[in-house]
Structure formats: structure tokens, C-alpha cells
C-alpha positions in Angstrom: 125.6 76.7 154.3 125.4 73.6 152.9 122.1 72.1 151.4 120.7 69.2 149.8 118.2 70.0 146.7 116.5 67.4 144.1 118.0 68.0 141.0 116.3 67.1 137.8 118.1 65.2 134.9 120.4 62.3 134.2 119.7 60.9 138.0 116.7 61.3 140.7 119.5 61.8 143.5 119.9 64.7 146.0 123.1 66.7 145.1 124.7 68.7 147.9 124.9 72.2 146.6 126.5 75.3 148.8 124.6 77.9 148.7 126.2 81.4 147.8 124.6 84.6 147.9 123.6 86.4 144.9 124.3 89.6 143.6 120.8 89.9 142.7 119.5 90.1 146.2 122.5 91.6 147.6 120.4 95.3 147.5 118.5 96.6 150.2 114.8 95.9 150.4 114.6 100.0 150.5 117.5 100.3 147.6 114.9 97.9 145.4 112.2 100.0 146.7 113.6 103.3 145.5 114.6 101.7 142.4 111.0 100.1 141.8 109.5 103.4 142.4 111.8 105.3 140.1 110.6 103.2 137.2 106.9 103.8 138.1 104.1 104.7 141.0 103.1 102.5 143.3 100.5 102.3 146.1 101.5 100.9 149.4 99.4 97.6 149.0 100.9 97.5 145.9 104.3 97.6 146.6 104.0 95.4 150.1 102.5 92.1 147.8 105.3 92.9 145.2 108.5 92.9 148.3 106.1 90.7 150.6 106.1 93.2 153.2 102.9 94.6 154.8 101.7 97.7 153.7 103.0 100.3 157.1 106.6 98.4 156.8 106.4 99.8 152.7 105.0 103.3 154.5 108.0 103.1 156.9 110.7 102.5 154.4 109.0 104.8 151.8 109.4 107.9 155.0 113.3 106.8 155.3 113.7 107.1 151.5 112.3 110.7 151.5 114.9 111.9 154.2 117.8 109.7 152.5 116.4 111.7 149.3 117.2 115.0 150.9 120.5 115.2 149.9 120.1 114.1 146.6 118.7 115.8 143.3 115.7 113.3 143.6 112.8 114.0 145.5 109.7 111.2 146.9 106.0 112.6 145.4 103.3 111.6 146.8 99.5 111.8 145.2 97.6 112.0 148.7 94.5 109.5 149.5 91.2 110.7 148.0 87.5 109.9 148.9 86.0 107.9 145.8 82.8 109.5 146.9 83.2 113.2 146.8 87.0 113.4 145.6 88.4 115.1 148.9 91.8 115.1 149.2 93.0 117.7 151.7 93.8 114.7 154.3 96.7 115.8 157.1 99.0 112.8 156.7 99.3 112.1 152.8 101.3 108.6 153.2 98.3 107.7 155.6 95.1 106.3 154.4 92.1 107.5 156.7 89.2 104.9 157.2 86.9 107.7 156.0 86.3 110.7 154.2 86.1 113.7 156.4 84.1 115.8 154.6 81.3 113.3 153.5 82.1 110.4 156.2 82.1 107.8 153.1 84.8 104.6 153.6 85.5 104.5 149.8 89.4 105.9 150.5 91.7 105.6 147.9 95.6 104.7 148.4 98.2 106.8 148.9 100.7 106.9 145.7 103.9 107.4 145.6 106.8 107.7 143.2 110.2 108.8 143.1 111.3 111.5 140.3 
């Protein structure tokens, strides 16, 4: 694909330029995902304003990478939400965060986090 960029220097002109791919963003947005949360934790807002992806697109890659992990000697942990009010944390779906606290019906939820060790 051929494109024309402003380049700054010795002259103001456009200079055609072909774009190639580069081995930088040649990995997966999962691969970079598993490899961002082997370094360290991450909630799923977190990580969707870091890959520009919305936070239920981070929840479904982060569920792919626990079966892909399966068969590896890795495994996908996951501190579950908890209610900033009263500290519950016995929710059903731990990549899910509930709108409220079932136990004291506060909205105060915290994130889901998630790493990979």
C-alpha cells in the first residue's frame, strides 16, 4: 500500500513511502494481552484503554486465554469483584462485574482482576 506522509527536514514535500508491516504489531491482540498480563494485573477497563478495546471484548479474549492456557503450565487468576461497601466477594461470575452488591445492595463494585502466572 502506497502512501504519501509529510516528512520533516531538508524539504516541506510529501514523500511517497510504502508501508510495510511491522514485526512489532505482527502479535495478536490476545498474544499482547497474555504477554501484558504476565508482566502484571490488570482490570478489564484497564487493559481495554491500554489495547483500545472495550472492556467485554478484554473479558472475551481474557476467557479464550484461560482455555488456550489449559494446556500449558500457566494458569489465568482472577481476584473476583468486591463490594467497596461491605467487602463481599462471593459473586457467581468472577470476570463479571455486578451493578450491585448482593448482600448490602450498595453500587460501589470493584473490577474484576486478572493476571496470568
Amino acid at each position: 500500500m502506497e502512501s504519501v506522509v509529510p516528512v520533516t527536514g531538508e524539504t516541506d514535500k510529501p514523500v511517497h513511502v510504502n508501508w510495510v508491516r511491522m514485526v512489532e504489531t505482527t502479535a495478536t491482540t490476545r498474544r499482547r494481552l497474555a504477554d501484558r498480563l504476565r508482566d502484571e494485573p490488570g482490570t478489564p477497563a484497564e487493559l481495554g484503554r491500554e489495547f483500545s478495546l472495550s472492556p467485554s471484548t478484554v473479558l472475551t479474549h481474557v476467557e479464550h486465554l484461560a482455555h488456550s492456557l489449559e494446556h500449558d503450565d500457566e494458569a489465568l487468576l482472577v481476584a473476583p469483584p468486591e463490594c467497596r461497601e461491605c467487602g463481599f466477594d462471593g459473586f457467581d461470575d468472577l470476570l463479571n462485574r455486578p451493578s450491585r452488591c448482593p448482600s448490602c445492595k450498595h453500587e460501589g463494585i470493584r473490577e474484576p482482576t486478572v493476571t496470568i502466572e
